[in-house]
N, C-alpha and C positions, 0 to 999 in steps of 0.2 A: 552459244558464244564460244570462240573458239578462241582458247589460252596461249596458245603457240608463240615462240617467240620467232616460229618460220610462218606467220598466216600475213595476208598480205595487208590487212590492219596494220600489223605490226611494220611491214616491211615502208607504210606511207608514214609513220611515227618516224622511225631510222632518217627517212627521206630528208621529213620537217628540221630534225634534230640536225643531222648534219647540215643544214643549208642554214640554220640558226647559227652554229658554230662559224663557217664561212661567211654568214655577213657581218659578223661580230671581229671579223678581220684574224682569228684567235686558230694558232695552229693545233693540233693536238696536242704537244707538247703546253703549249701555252695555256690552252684551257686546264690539263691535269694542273698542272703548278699553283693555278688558281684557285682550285676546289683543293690541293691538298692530295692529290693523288699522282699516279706516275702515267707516263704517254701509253703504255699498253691497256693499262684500267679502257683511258678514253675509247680507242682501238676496240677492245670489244665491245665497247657502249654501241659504239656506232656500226658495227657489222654485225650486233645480234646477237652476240655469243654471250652478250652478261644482259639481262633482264636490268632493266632503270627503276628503281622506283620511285614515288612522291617527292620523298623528300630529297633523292639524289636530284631530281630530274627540279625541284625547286633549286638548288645549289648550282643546279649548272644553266639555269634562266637567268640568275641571277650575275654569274661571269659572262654570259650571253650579252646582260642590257636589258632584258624581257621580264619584265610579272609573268609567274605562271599561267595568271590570266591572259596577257599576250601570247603565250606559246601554245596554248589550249585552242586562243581564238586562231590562231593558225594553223595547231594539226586539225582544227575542225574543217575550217574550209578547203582545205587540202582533199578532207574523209568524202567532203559532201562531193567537189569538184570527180573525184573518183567514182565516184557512187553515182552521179549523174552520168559519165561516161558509159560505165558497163549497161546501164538503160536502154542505150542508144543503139 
């Protein structure tokens, strides 16, 4: 399993994440203010350069509009839809 926060796992999580933030209508700025943090924090979240974990990544479902179980059920079908391509 490859840990990487450059493997491209990681790079469809980024994907899912950002595209949660944008239908949540929620700029960067607006999201950090939400969760308590500043617009650069967000900024790395979203280009990889800061590792997310659980309970951030519960915090920011939650400014989203999303159960982590919503966001989960989305980076999943996301993983599979990708994983079906390279198949092909």
């Amino acid at each position: 399993m490859e840990k990487s926060i450059h493997s491209a796992d990681y790079a469809v999580f980024l994907r899912v994440f950002r595209h949660a933030r944008r239908s949540a209508g929620l700029t960067q700025a607006q999201l950090a203010k939400q969760i308590g943090e500043n617009q650069t924090f967000v900024s790395k979240c979203e280009r990889g350069e800061r590792r997310i974990d659980v309970m951030e990544l519960r915090a920011f479902c939650d400014a989203f509009g999303l159960t982590l179980k919503q966001f989960v059920s989305k980076l999943e079908r996301e993983m599979n839809s990708v994983q079906e391509t390279k198949r092909r």
